[in-house]
Every structure is written in structure tokens, then in C-alpha cells.
Backbone bond lengths (Angstrom), bond angles and torsions (degrees), N, CA, C in turn:
res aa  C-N    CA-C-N  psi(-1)  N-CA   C-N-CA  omega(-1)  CA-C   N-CA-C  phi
1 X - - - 1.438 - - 1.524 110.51 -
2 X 1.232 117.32 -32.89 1.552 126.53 -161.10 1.537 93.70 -77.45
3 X 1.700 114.94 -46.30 1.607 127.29 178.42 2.340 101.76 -43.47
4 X 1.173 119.14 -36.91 1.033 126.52 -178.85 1.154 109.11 -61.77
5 X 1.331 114.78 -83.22 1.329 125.62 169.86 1.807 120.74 -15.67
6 X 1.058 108.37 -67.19 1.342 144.39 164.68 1.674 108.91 -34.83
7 X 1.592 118.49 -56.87 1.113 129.34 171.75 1.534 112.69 -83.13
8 X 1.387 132.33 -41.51 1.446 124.88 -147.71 1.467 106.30 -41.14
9 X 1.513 146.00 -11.15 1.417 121.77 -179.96 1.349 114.93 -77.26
10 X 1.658 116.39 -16.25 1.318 122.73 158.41 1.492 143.06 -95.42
11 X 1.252 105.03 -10.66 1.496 117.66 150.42 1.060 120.48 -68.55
12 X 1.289 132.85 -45.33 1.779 137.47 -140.55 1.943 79.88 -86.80
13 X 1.329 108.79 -57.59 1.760 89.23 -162.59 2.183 95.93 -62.65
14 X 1.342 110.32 -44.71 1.854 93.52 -160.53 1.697 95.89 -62.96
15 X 1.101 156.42 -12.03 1.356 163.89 143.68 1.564 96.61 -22.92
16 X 1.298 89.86 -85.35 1.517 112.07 -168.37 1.547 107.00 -41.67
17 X 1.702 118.94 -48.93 1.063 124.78 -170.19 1.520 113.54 -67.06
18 X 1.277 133.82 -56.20 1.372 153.53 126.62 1.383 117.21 -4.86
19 X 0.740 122.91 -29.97 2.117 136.63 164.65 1.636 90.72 -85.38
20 X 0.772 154.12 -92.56 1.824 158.67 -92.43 2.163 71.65 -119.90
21 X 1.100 123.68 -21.03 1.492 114.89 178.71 1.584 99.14 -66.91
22 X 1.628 104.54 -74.45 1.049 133.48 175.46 1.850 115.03 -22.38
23 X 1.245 117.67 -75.30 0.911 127.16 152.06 1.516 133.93 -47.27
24 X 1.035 122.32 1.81 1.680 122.47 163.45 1.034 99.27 -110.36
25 X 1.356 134.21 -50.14 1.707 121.22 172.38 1.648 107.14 -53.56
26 X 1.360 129.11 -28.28 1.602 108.59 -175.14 2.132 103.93 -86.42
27 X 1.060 94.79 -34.90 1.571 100.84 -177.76 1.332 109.12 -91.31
28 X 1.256 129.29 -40.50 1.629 120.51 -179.86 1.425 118.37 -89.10
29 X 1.253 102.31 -46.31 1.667 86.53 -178.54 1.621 105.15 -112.31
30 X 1.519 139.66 20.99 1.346 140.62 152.84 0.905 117.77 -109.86
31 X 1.494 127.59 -5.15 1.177 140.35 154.31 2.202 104.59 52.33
32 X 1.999 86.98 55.95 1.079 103.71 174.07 1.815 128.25 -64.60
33 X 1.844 82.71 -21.27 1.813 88.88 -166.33 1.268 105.45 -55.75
34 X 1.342 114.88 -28.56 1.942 118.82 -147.63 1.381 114.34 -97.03
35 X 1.974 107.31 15.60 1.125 87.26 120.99 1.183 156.34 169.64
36 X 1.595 81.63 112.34 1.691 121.52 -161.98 1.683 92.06 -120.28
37 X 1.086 113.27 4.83 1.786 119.02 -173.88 1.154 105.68 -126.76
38 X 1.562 124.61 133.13 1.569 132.61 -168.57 1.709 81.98 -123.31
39 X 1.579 94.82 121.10 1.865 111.67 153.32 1.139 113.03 -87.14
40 X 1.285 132.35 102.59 1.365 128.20 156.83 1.541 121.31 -69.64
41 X 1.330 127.08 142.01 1.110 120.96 147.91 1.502 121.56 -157.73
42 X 1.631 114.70 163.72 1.576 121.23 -147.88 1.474 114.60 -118.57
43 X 1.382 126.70 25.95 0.977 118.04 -159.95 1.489 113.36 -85.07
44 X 1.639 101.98 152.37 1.382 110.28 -155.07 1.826 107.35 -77.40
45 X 1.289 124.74 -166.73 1.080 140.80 175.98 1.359 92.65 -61.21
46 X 1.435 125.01 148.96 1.384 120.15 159.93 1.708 117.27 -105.77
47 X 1.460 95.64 27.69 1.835 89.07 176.36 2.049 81.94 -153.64
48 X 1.198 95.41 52.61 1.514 109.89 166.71 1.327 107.34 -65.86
49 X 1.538 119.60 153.10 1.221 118.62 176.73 1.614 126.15 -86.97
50 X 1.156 93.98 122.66 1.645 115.61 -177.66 1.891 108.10 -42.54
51 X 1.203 122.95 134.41 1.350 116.53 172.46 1.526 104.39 -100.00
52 X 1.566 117.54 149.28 1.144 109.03 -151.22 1.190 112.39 -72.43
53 X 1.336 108.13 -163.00 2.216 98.86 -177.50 1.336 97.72 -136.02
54 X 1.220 110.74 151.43 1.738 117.40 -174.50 1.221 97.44 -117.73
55 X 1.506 126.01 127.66 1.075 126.21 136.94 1.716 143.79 -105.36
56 X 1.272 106.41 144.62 1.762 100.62 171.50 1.208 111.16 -132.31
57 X 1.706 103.89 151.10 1.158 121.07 -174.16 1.419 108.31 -118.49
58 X 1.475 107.83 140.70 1.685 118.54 -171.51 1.115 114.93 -100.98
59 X 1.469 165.71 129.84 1.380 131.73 110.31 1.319 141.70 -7.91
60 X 1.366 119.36 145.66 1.453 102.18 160.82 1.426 101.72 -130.37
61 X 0.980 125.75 49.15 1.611 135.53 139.26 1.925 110.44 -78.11
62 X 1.343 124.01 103.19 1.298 110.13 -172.55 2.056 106.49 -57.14
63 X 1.696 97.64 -30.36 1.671 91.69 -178.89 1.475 130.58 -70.20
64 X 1.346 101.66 -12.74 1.610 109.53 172.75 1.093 93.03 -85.01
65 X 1.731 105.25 140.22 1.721 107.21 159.69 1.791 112.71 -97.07
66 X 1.816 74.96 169.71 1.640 95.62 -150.24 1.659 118.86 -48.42
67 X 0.917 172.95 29.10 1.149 164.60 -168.64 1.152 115.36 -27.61
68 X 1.649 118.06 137.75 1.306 154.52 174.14 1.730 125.60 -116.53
69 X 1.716 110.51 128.88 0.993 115.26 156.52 1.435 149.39 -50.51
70 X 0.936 160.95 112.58 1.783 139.22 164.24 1.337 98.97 -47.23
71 X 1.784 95.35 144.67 1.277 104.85 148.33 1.380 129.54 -18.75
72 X 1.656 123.24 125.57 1.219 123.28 158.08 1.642 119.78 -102.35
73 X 0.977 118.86 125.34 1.432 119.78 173.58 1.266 111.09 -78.59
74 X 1.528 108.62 137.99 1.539 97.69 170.52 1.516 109.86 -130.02
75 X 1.325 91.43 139.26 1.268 124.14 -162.47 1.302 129.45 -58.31
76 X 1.582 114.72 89.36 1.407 126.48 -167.44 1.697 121.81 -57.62
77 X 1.400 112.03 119.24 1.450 124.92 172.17 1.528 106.70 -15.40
78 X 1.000 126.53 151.57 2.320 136.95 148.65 1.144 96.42 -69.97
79 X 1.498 130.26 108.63 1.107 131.05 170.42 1.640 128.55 -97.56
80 X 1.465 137.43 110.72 1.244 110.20 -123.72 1.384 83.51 -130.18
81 X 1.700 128.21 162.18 1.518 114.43 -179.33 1.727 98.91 -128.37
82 X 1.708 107.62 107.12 1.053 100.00 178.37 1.297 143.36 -73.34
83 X 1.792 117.73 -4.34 1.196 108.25 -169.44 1.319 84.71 176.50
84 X 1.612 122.14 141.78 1.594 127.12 171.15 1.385 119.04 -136.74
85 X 1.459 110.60 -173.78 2.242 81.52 164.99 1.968 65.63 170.50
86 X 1.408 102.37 155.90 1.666 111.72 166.25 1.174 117.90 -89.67
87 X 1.202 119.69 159.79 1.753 120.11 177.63 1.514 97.41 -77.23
88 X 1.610 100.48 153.28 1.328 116.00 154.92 1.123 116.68 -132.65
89 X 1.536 122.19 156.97 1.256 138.30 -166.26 1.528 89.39 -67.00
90 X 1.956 113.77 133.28 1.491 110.38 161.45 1.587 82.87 -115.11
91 X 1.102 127.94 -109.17 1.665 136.33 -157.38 1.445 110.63 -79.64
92 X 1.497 116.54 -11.96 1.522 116.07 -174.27 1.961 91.32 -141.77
93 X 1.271 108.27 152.59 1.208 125.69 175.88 1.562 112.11 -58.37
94 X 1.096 130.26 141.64 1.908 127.59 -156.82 1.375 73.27 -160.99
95 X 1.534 88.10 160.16 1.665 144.17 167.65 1.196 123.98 -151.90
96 X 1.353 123.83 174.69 1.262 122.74 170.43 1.575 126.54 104.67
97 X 1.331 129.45 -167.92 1.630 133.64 -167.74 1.164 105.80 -152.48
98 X 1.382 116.80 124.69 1.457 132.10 178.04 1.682 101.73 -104.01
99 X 1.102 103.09 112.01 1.755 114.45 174.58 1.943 121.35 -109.48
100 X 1.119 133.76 116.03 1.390 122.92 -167.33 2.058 82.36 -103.45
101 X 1.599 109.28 139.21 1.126 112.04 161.53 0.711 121.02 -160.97
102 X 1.845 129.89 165.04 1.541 128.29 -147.82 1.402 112.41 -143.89
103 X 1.663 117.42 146.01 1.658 93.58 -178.38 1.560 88.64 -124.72
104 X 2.014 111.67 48.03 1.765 104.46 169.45 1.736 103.64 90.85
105 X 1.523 112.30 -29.80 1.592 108.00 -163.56 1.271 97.90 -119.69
106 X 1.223 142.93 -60.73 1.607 166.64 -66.03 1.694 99.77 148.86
107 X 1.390 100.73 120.84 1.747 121.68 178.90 1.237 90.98 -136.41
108 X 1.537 126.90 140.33 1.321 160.60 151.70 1.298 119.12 -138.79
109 X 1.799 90.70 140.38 2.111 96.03 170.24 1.346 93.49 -100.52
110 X 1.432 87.88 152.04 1.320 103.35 175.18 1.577 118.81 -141.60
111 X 0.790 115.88 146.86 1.797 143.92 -159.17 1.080 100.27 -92.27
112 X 1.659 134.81 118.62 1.521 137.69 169.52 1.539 125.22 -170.28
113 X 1.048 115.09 -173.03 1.388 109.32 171.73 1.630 97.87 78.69
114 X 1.014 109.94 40.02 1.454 115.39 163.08 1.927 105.43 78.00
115 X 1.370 128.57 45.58 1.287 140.48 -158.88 1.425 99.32 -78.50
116 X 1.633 118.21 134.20 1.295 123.75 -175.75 1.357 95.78 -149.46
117 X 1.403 120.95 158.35 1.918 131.98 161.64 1.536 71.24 -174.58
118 X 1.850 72.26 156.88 1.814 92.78 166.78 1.402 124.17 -63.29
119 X 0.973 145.50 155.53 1.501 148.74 167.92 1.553 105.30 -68.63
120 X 0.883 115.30 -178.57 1.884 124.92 -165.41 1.744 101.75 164.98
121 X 1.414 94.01 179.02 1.685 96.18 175.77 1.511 102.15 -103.62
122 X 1.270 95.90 169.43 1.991 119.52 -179.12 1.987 95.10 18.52
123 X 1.334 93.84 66.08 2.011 113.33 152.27 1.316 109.15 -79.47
124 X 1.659 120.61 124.22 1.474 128.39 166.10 1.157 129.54 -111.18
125 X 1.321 166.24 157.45 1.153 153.40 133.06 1.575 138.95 -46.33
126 X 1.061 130.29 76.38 1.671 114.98 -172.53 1.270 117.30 -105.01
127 X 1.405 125.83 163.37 1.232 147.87 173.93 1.525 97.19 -122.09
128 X 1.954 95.36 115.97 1.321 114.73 175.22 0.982 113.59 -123.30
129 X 1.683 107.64 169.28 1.518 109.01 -169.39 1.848 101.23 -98.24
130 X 1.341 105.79 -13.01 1.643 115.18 -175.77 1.934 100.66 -57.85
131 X 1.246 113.92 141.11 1.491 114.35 156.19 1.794 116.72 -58.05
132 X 1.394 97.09 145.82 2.147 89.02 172.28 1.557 107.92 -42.29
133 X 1.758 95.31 -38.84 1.732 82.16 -168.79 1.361 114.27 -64.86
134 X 1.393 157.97 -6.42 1.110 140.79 -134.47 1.535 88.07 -92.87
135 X 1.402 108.01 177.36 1.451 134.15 160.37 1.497 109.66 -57.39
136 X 1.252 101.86 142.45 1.902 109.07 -166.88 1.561 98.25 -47.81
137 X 1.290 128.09 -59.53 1.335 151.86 -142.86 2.122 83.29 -70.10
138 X 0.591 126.48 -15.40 1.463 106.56 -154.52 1.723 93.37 -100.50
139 X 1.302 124.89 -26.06 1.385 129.15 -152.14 1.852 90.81 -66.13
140 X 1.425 120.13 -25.63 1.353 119.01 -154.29 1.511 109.12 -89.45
141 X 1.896 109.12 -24.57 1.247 122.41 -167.41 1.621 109.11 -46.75
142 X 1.043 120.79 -62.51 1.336 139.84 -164.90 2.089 98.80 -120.89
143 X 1.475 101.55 128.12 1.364 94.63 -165.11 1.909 117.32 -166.65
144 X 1.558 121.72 122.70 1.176 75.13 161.90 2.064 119.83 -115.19
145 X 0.948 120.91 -165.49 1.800 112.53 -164.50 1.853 79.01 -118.93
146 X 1.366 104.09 134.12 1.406 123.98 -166.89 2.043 98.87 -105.87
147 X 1.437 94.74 -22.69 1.385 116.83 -164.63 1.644 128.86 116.27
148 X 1.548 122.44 -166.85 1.162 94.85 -175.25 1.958 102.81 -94.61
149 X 1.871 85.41 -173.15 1.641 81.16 -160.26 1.907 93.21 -84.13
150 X 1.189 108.32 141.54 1.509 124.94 -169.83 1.522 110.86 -69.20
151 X 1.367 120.40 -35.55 1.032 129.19 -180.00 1.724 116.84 -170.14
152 X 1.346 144.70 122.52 1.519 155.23 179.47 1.806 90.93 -60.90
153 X 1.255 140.12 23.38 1.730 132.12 179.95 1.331 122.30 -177.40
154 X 1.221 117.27 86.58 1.533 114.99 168.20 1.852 98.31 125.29
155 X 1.291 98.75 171.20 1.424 122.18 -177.60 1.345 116.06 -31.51
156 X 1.355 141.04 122.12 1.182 129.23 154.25 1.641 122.03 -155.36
157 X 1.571 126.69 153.47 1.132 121.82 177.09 1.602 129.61 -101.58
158 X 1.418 137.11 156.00 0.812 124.52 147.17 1.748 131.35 -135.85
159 X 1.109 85.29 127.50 2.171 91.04 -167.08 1.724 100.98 -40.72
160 X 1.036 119.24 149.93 1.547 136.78 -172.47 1.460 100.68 -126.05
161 X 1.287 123.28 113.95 1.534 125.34 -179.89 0.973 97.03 -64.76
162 X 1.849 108.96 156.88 1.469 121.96 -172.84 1.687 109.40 -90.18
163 X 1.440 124.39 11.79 1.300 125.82 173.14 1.427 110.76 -107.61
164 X 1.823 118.38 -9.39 1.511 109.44 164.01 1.347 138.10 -85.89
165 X 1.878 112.54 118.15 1.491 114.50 -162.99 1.499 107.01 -79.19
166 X 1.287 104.07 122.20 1.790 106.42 -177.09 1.528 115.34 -78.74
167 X 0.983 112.25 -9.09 1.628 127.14 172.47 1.721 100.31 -67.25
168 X 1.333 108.21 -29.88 1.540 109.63 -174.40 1.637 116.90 -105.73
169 X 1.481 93.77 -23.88 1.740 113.17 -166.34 1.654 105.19 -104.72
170 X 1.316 115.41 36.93 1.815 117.89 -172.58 1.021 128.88 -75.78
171 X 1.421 110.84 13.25 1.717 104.27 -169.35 1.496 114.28 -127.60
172 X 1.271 144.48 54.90 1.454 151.99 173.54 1.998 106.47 -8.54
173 X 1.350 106.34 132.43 1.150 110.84 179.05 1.529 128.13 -149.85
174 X 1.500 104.14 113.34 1.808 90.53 -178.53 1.544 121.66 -108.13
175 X 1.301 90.48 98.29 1.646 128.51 -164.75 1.609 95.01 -68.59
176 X 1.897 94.53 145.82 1.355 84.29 154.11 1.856 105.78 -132.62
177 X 1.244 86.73 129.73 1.429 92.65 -171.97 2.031 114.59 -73.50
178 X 0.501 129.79 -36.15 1.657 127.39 137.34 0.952 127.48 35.62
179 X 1.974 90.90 -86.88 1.815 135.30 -144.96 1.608 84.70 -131.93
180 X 0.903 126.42 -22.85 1.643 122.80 -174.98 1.578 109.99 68.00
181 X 1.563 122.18 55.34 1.518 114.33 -150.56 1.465 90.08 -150.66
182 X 1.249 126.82 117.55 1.417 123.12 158.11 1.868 136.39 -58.61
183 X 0.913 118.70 117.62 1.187 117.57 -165.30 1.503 114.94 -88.41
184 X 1.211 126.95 -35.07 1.264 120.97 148.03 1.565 98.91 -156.30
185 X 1.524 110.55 172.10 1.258 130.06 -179.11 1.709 121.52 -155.98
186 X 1.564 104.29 142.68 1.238 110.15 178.37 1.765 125.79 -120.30
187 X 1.427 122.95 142.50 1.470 97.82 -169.19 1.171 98.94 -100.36
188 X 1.583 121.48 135.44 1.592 99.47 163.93 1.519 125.79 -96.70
189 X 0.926 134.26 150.46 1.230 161.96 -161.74 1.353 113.83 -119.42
């Protein structure tokens, strides 16, 4: 004890220094804060329905009068839902509905039905070829990156390139590239 005493002008700062270490490796580079922080976000359908469009057409003869069109409706895409499946909890507690859908041009999954997982740092989206059941480690082997995840709560989309076969790519995953650990996953069907 007396050795303390004796030392404290050189303990108290490597202490100090050793804390503010400690703490940047859990908050800066493990990016512990995120999660204690919920991203929400609301984004709508992306093949929402169009409201119709009006057009009019003028003359420019001032002596003719003006003439007007009716409403034209325009004519909403077949919007078709190819494949869904619910999340399940892999390493963090999940909710929610994974939906892939298409209007013929443009395919996106999309996240809904009340979609939740914990937050974490650098979260992605993938489409794997692994089953939900596999071992965590396998979801990453074969994969594609959808981008990162937009938000850990609520509605969201992500565009699906038109060269990925979902017959091969069935298993939705919110990876964290990090920890190398899936956080939850859905199969679609």
C-alpha cells in the first residue's frame, strides 16, 4: 500500500491513459455505442401507387377557347411478390418480414411487418446461398452484399440486381461484418 502512495504521480496518469485506451477500442473501433442506439427508418413501398396525372392542353390562338383534358390515369405496373419468409432470431433477437418484389423491371427486398434486430456496427444485408439453418460462419461463404443495413427498425428497401437468381440466393441476412456473425436471417420461400 505504502509502494502506492509512494508512486500515485505515476499511476494516476497510466490509469487514466489505459481507461481513454480501453474505451476507444470499445466505442471507436467496436463500435460498442450502437448498441444502445435504435435507427429507425420508414421507407415507403417502392412500387407505391402513383396518383394520377392531369393534363391540359392550351391553344395559342387567343380566339379559340381554352380547352382541357380529363384526367389521365396512369397506368400502374403488375406488381408481383416473389418470395417471403419471417426473420428469425440468429445471434441477436429479430422480428419482422422479408418480402422480395417486382414490378417486371426493378426487384427489391424489403423489410416490414414491424422489422426489428439489435443495432451493432458495420450491419449489411446479404443474399446467401447457405440455408437459415446453417452454422453462422457459412452464411458469408458464398454471398451477395445488398448494402449496408439502413436502419435495425421499421420499413425498408433494398434494390436486388437483375443478374441475382433467387432460386440460388434464398436466404436474407443481417450480417455483421465486424464480428463476422449474423444477426438475424430470413429464408424466402
Amino acid at each position: 500500500m505504502s509502494w502506492i502512495r509512494r508512486n500515485i504521480k505515476i499511476i494516476a496518469p497510466v490509469t487514466v491513459v489505459a481507461l481513454v485506451g480501453v474505451a476507444y477500442l470499445a466505442f471507436g473501433v467496436f463500435g460498442v455505442h450502437t448498441l444502445f442506439i435504435d435507427d429507425k427508418v420508414d421507407e415507403a413501398n417502392p412500387f407505391a401507387e402513383p396518383t394520377a396525372s392531369t393534363e391540359q392542353t392550351a391553344t395559342t390562338d387567343a380566339s379559340a377557347p381554352e380547352v382541357s383534358e380529363a384526367p389521365t390515369p396512369t397506368t400502374a405496373p403488375l406488381i408481383t411478390t416473389l418470395a417471403s419468409g419471417q426473420f428469425e432470431s440468429r445471434d441477436h433477437p429479430s422480428s419482422g418480414l422479408a418480402t422480395v418484389i417486382t414490378d417486371g423491371d426493378q426487384t427489391f427486398l424489403r423489410f416490414e411487418d414491424d422489422f426489428a434486430t439489435d443495432n451493432g456496427p458495420d450491419l449489411n444485408v446479404y443474399l446467401s446461398k447457405a440455408p437459415i439453418t446453417s452454422d453462422s460462419g457459412a452464411f458469408d461463404d458464398d454471398f451477395v452484399d445488398l448494402g449496408v443495413l439502413k436502419g435495425n427498425i421499421g420499413d425498408q428497401n433494398y434494390e436486388i440486381p437483375t443478374d441475382v437468381d433467387l432460386s440460388v440466393y434464398d436466404t436474407v441476412v443481417v450480417w455483421c461484418v465486424r464480428f463476422s456473425t449474423p444477426f438475424t436471417a430470413a429464408d424466402l420461400a
